[in-house]
N, C-alpha and C positions, 0 to 999 in steps of 0.2 A: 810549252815548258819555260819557254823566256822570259814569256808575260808574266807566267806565275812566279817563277824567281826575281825577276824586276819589283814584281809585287812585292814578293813577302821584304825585300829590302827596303822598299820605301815606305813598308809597314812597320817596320819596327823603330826607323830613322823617327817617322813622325810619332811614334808611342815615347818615343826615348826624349825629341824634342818640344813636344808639340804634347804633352800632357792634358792640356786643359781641354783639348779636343770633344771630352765627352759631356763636356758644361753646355755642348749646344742643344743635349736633347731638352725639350720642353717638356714640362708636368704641366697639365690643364687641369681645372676644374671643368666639367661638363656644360654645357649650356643647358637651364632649363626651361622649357615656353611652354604658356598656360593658353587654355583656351578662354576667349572673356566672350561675355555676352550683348557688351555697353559696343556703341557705334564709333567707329575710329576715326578723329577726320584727320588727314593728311593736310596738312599747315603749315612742317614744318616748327612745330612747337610742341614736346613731349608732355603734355597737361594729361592725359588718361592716367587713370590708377592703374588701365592694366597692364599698361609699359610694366610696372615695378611689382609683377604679380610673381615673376619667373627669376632665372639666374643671369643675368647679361655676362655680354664677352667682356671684358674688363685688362688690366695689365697688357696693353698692348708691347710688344720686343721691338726694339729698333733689327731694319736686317741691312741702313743704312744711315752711316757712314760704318758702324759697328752691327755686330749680329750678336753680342753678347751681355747687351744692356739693356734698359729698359726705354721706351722711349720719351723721350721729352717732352713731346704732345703728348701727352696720352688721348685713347680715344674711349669712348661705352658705345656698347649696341644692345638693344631692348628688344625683347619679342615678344608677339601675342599674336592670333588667330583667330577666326573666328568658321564660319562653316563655305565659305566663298575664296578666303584668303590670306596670304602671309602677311604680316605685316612688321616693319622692320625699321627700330628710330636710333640714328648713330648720333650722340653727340662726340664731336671733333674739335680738341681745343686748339687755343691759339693765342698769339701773342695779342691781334689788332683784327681791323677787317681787312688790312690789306693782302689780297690773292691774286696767283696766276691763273687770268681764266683767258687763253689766250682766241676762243671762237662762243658763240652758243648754237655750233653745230651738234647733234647728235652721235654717239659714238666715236667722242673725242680719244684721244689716245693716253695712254697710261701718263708717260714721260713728262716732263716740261711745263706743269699744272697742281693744282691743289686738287683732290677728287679723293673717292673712298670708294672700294670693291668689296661686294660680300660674294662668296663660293659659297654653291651648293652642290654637295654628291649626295644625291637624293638616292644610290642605289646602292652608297657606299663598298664602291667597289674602288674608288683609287685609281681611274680612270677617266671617268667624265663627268662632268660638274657643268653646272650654269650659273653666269656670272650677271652680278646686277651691278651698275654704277652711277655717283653722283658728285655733281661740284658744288661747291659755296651756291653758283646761280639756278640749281636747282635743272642744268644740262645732265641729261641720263646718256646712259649706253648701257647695249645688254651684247650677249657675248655667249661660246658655248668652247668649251674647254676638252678635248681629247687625248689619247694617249699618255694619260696621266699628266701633261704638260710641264714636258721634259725639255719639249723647244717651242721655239718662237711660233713657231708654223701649224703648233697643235691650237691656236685660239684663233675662235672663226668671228671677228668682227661683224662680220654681214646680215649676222643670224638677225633676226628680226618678231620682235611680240610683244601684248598687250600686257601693261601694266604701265602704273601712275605711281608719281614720286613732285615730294617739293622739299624747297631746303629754304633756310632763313639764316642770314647771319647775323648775330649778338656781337657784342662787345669784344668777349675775349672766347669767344666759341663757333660754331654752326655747326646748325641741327641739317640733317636729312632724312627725310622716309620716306620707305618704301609699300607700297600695296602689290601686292605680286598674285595675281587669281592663280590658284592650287590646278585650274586646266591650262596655263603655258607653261606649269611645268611635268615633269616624267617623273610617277614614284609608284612603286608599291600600295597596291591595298594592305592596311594592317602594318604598317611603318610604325616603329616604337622610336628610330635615330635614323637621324642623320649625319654626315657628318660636314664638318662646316668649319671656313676661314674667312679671312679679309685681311683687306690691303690699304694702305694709305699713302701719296703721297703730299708730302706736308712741306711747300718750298719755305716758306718764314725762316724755317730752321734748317732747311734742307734735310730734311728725315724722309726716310720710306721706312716705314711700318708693317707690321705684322701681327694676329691675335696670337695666331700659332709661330713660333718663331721657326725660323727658315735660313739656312747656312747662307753665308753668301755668294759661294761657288755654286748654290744653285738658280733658277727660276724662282720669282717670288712665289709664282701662281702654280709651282709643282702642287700637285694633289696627292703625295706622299708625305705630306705635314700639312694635317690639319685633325681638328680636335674634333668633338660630340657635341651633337644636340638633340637634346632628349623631350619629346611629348610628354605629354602629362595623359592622351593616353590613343590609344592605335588609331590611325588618321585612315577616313573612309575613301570613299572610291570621289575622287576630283572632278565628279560633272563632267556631261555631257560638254563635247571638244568638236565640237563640226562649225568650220569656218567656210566661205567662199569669201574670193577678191576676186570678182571682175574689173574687166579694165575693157577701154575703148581710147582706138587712136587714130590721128588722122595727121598728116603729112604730106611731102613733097618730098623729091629726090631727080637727081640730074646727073647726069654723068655725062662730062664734056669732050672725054675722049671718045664716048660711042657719035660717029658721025650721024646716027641712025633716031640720036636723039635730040630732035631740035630744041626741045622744050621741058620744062620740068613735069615729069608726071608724077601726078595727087593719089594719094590713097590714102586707105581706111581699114582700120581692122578692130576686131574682140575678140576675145579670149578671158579663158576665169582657169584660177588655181582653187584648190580645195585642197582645206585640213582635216585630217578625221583622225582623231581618236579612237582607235579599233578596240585598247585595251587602256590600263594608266601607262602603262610601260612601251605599246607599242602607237606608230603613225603611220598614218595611208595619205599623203600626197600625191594628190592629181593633179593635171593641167592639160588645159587643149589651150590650142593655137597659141602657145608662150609667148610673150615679147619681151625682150631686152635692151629698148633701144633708152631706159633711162640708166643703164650701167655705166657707170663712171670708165673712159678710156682707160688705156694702160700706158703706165709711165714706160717711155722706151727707153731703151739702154745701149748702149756703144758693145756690138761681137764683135772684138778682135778673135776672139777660136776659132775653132774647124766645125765645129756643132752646134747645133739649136738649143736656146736658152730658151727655158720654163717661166712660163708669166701665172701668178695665181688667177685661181677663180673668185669671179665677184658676184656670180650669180645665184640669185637667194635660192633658187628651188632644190640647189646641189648641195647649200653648206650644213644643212640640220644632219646630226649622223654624219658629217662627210667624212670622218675617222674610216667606218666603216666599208668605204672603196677606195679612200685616198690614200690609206696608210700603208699598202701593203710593197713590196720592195724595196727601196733606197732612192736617191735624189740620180741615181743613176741608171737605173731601171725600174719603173714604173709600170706595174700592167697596164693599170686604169687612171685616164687621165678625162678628165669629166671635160676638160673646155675641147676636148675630139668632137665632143657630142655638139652641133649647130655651132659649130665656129671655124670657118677658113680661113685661111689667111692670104689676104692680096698682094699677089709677091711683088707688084708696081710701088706700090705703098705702104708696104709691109704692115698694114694697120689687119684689125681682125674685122671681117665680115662676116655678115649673118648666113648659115646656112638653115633653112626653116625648118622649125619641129611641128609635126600634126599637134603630137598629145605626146602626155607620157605619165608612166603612174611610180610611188616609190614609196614600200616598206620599210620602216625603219626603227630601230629600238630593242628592249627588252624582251625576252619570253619569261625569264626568271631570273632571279639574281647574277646566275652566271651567264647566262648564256645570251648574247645579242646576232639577230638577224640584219641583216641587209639585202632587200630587191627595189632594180632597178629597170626600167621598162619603157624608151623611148622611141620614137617612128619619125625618122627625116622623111622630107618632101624628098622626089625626085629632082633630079638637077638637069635636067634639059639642055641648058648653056654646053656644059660640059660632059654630055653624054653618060651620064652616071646615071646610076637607078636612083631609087631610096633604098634607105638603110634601118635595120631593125636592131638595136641595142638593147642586151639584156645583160645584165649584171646579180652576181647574188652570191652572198657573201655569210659566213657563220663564223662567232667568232666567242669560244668558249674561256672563262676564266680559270686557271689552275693555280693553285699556291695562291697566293695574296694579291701579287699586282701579278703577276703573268698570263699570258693568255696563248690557245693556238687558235689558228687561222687558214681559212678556209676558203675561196675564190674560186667563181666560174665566171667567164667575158666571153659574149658572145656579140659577134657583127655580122650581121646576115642582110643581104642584099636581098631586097623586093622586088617582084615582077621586072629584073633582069632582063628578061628574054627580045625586049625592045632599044637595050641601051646600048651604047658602041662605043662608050669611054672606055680607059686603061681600069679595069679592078678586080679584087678577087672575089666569087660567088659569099664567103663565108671566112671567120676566121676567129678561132674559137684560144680559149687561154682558160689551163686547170693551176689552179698553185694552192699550194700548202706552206705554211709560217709559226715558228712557235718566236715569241718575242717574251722576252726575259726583262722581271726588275723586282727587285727583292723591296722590301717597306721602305726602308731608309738610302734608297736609290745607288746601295754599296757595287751593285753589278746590275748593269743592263746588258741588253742586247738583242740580238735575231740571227734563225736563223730561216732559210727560204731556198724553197725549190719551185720552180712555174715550169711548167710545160704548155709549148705551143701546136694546135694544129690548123693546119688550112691546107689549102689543094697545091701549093708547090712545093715542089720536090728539091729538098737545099739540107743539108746538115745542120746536127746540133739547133734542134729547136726549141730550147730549154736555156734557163740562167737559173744561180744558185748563187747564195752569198753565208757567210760564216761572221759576225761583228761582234764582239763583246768589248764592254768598257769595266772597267774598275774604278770609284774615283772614292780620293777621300778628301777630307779639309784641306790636304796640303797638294796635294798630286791626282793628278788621273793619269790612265794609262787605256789605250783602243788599243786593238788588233781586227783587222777587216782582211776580210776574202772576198771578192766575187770575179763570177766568173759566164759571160752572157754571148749565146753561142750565135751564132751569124745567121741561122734560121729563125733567130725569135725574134720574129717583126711586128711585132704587138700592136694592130694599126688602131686596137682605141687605147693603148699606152704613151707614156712618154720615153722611147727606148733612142736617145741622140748619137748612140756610139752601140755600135757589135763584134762577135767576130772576137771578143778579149778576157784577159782573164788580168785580173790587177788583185797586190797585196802592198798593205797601207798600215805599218805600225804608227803610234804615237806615244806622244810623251807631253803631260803638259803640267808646271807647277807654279804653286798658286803663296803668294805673299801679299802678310797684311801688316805693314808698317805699322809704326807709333809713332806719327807725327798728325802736323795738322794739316798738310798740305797735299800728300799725296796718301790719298785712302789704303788702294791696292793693286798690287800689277801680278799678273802671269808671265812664263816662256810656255811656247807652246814648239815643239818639232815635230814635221808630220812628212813622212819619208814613204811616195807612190812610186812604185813601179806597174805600168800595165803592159802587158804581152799581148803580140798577136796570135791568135789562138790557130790557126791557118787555116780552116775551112770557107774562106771567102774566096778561092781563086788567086789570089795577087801572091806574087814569086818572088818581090821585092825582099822579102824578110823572110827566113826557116821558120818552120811550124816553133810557137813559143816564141818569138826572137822579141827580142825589148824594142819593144814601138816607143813608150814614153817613161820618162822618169823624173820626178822633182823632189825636190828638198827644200821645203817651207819652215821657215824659221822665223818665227815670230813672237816682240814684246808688247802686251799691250800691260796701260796702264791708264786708272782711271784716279782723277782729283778729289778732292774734299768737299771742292764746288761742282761735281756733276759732271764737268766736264772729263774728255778722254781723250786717248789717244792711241797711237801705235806705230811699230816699226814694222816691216814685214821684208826678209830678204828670200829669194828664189833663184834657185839654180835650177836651170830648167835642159833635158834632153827630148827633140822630138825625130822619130822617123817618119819623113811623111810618106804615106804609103797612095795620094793623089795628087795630081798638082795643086796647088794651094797660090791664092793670092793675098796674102794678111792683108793690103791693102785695101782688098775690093775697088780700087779704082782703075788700074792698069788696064791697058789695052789687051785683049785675050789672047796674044802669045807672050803676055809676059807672065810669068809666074815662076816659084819656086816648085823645081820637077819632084816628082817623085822617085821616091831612093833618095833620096838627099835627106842631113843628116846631120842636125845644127844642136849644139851646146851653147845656152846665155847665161847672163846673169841680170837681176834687176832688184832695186829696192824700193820699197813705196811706205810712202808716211800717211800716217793720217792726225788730223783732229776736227774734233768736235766740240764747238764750244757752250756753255752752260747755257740749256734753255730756256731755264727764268727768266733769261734778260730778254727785253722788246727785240733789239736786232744780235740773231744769233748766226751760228755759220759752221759749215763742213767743209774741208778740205782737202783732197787727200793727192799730192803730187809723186810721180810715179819716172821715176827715171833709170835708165840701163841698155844694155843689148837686147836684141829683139830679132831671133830667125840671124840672119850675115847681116843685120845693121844694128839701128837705134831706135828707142823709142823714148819720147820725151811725154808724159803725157801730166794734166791736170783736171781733175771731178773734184766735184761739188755741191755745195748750194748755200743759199744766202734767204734768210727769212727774219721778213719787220712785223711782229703782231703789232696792229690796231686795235687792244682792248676794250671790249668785248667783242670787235664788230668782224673783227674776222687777221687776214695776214696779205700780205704779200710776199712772193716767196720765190726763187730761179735755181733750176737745176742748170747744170752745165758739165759738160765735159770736152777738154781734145787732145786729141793725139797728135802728136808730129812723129809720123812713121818717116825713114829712110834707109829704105834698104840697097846692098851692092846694085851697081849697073846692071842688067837696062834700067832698074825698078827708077821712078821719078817717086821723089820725096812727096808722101800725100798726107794731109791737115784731116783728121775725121772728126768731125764735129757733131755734138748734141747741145740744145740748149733749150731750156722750158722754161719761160714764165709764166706762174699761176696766179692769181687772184681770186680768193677764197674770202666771199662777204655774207654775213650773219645777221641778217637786218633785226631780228628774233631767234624765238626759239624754235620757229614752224616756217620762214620763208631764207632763202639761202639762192645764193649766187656763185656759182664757181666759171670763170674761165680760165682755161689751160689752152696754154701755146708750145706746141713742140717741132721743133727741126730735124731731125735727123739728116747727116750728108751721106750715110749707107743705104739711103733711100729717096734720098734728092727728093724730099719731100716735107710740107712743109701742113702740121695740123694744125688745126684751129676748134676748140671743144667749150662748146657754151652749154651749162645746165642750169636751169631754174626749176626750185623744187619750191612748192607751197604744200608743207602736212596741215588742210585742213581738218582732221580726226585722226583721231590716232592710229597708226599705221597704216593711214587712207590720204596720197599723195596727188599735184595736178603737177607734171615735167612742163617742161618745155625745152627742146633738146637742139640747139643747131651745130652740125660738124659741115667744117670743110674742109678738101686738101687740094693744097698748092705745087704743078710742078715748078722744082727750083734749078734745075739744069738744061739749059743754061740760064743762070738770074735775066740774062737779058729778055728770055721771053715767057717770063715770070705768068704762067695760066694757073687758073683754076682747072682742075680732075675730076673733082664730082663736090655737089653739096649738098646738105640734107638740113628740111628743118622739121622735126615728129614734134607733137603734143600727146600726150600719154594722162590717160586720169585710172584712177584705181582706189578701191572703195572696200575697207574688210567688212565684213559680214556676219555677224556670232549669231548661228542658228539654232 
């Protein structure tokens, strides 16, 4: 009732002040695309007649610096087709030839670059879309868009498939096109529309673009604003879709702390993925004996908390569909957390190791307009080392559309341990997870939300084995408004989820509103306040706190604001209450009776700044210094990073962070440090160099990550992969831990 009172006040506030509010909705023309007969060639030079047979996108909106004009650049997009595939020619104007192309690596990033996106929701359902891109030098990326892409986390990078694109640049223009084959995408037999956007970042002027125009309070890439595109006439069934990618590898690996291993032992392995097309709408990925050893590391990061932080997936066989098992819960309880699946974590090195998968099979997609499936079907090795069986992972998910963009949801997780009867490690036979989700969003994204009930079972006997959460948002042009519930009971051990914290029950209002000056210098800034409380729910045993009693509480208050020139910034102030209900070392370094006990019972305060400055330029930089109380002392800390682009050839670039922790007596004042420098070279636009260097002092450990990728055919790569880690405590007897060097080839296959 507060929310809704809060609401209807800050609805009439902005009807009363903010009039022009309803000048953002866009009127489109439809797009129309012909079928031609004449042969396309992709050049980069829009010369065919049948470019200009249909209705191109045309009047592109600025949705930056302004969301209510038209854009300066303007850009056209042309369509034509033919019985094989899309085809798709942007001209993109411009002052000169001069652009930011700061790599010509593949699936370069939105921000900091001249490039153009075109969106397709082939199912038109306002949900998930596939996204094509390209720069001035004719660098693609391709991309897969879910949960109507509402946040950052709904666009999968990784996705990966075949199709061809070149681009040329003119005088005062450049051209790019696209050929896109109708079987790497998902649609309907008998399709009369689609519907369809794009995007542009244009630095000359500092413009981000739009066809369909798009507020600025939201994501460019939401898929709740975008227009039609209409056939000329019902589109057949997209050919036969069956791929294989085998792969063959061979390597070395050592590990210096096993005394047992005097020498590097060699190995070899294959294995093949397969793509199948079961329907247009639906896919059947397989794979035996998977490898991953050419996945890019993970950038580490500095845990001062109590709990485990979430690293994304980068593994391609997980991300097509990965809406589908990854979306369900909140960033705080997670059923299904796909890197559970063959990834350990070496708690000496805190780096991820491989835990092997035999095979594994995965349905995914469409049945009908509404309705989309997800199965998921993998088999670990047993682990011998550590007495564990193997493990059977099934996952399977339904997930129906109601109203427009809304949808409910459906989840079964299953972990079933194999021929057990021999193993003698700690673990449970079995452990199953049912939930149900209905997730909320109206067309013009005025109300989101979810809500969610999961139940767990397995064989121990523990309360409350279930979590529940309640979220809805309200946002308009000037203001948004959350309200969050959840509540995740100390039996819900979700072990192929991500569940970092139990046992609580937490409620989280918010408040955040949005201004757009009239000057030249500062575009727009928000206040955001977001006020957590979480309880301990008292079914875990500990006597520290009454059933319900306030474990944590914070008050986040926060300005940010962003430039004319791209660049941003922000203030953030935190008043923090914690009960710790374990002993806690925030330092991680202290000798192990030294710690903050439990029952203890600390109130701080801290402010932290950030900026980021404008990434047009060659040498740009992030900052973000963090000063205040910290637990009964202080913490001084500074993150960042610093990055010089090389034009076109690639960047050099340093992550860093530390902390100066000090807390009351006995604690000794401890330095935590991160620092990564990377080296990212682009010799082309099919041979690439990356090395990445990281330290972490939370792990007295010291990476070293060299990858070499050669894409001789299109999406047919040769790696070459060397890791090594260093222990770094004490420097003085600074050794190697283990080191690896794999060669990896891999070969697509269209059968």
């Amino acid at each position: 009732m507060i929310v809704l009172f809060i609401g209807c006040l800050f609805n009439a506030f902005g009807q009363t002040s903010f009039s022009n509010e309803g000048q953002l909705m866009d009127e489109k023309s439809d797009i129309r695309i012909m079928r031609t007969k004449d042969k396309i060639t992709i050049d980069g030079a829009l010369t065919e007649a049948a470019w200009y047979t249909g209705v191109p996108a045309i009047n592109f909106w600025q949705n930056f610096p302004s969301d209510s004009v038209l854009a300066e650049h303007q850009t056209e997009i042309y369509f034509t087709y033919d019985d094989q595939q899309l085809y798709v020619g942007v001209k993109c104007y411009s002052n000169d030839r001069g652009f930011v192309i700061p790599s010509l690596r593949r699936d370069y990033l939105f921000s900091g670059n001249d490039n153009i996106s075109i969106l397709f929701d082939t199912y038109n359902d306002e949900t998930n879309a596939f996204l094509f891109g390209m720069n001035p030098y004719g660098v693609r990326r391709e991309a897969l868009i879910a949960n109507g892409g509402r946040m950052r986390q709904d666009f999968a990078e990784s996705w990966d498939n075949k199709w061809s694109g070149q681009a040329k640049i003119y005088k005062d223009h450049w051209i790019a096109e696209f050929a896109i084959p109708f079987k790497t995408l998902r649609f309907q037999k008998g399709d009369i529309q689609w519907r369809f956007n794009s995007y542009r970042y244009d630095t000359q002027v500092n413009e981000i673009s739009s066809w369909y125009r798009i507020p600025q309070n939201q994501i460019i890439m939401d898929l709740g604003h975008m227009g039609n595109m209409i056939w000329d006439e019902p589109l057949g069934k997209p050919g036969s879709n069956f791929s294989v990618i085998p792969y063959a590898t061979a390597g070395s690996f050592r590990d210096f702390e096993n005394p047992l291993q005097a020498n590097a032992q060699w190995n070899t392995g294959i294995g093949a993925d397969a793509k199948i097309g079961v329907t247009s709408g639906l896919n059947l990925d397989l794979t035996i004996n998977p490898d991953f050893s050419q996945v890019e590391v993970d950038d580490q990061v500095i845990n001062l908390d109590r709990f485990e932080i979430r690293l994304p997936e980068k593994r391609q066989f997980f991300l097509e569909n990965a809406d589908l098992f990854s979306s369900f819960g909140n960033r705080r309880v997670n059923p299904f957390f796909s890197r559970r699946i063959g990834v350990s974590i070496d708690s000496m090195t805190g780096q991820n190791v491989q835990n092997k998968i035999l095979y594994g099979a995965r349905l995914s997609g469409k049945l009908n307009d509404n309705l989309r499936i997800g199965f998921l079907n993998m088999q670990a090795e047993k682990q011998s080392q550590s007495g564990l069986p193997g493990f059977n992972y099934t996952v399977t998910t339904l997930q129906q559309q109601v109203f427009s963009r809304s949808n409910l949801a459906f989840m079964f997780v299953n972990k079933q341990a194999t021929r057990a009867e021999s193993s003698s490690g700690d673990f449970h036979s079995f452990n199953r997870m049912l939930g149900f989700e209905y997730r909320l969003a109206t067309p013009d994204n005025k109300w989101t939300g979810k809500l969610f009930y999961h139940q767990l079972f397995s064989p121990v006997e523990v309360e409350d084995k279930y979590t529940y959460s309640f979220q809805v948002q309200y946002l308009k042009y000037r203001y948004r408004l959350e309200l969050a519930q959840l509540f995740i009971g100390e039996g819900f051990d979700a072990e192929l989820g991500f569940v970092p914290r139990r046992d609580i029950m937490s409620i989280s209002p918010e408040v955040q509103l949005f201004f757009y000056p009239k000057n030249h210098w500062l575009n727009n800034h928000d206040i955001a306040l977001d006020y957590r409380h979480i309880y301990k729910a008292g079914a875990d045993g500990n006597t520290l706190l009454p059933k319900y009693g306030l474990s944590d509480r914070e008050l986040e208050a926060e300005w940010s604001f962003e430039f004319a020139d791209n660049s941003r910034g922000s203030a953030e102030f935190n008043h923090t209450y914690v009960f710790l209900l374990n002993d806690f070392d925030p330092t991680r370094s202290q000798e192990e009776v030294i710690y903050l006990p439990a029952g203890s019972a600390y109130t701080y305060n801290s402010l932290s700044l950030s900026y980021r400055s404008d990434r047009r330029k060659k040498m740009s930089f992030e900052v973000t210094p963090t000063f205040g109380q910290f637990f009964n002392g202080s913490r001084l800390g500074l993150e960042g990073s610093l990055t010089y682009r090389y034009q076109p050839l690639g960047f050099v670039s340093i992550d860093y962070g530390i902390n100066h922790l000090k807390l009351a007596a006995p604690f000794r004042p401890a330095n935590v440090w991160l620092v990564g420098p990377r080296v990212d070279l682009t010799f082309t636009k099919s041979i690439f160099l990356t090395t990445f260097v990281q330290y972490n002092s939370q792990f007295d450990n010291l990476n070293i990550n060299t990858r070499f990728q050669w894409r001789f055919q299109p999406v047919s790569d040769f790696f070459l992969v060397y890791t090594d880690n260093y222990l770094t405590d004490p420097f003085s007897q600074f050794s190697s831990r283990n080191r690896s060097l794999v060669a990896k080839v891999t070969y697509w296959l269209n059968l």
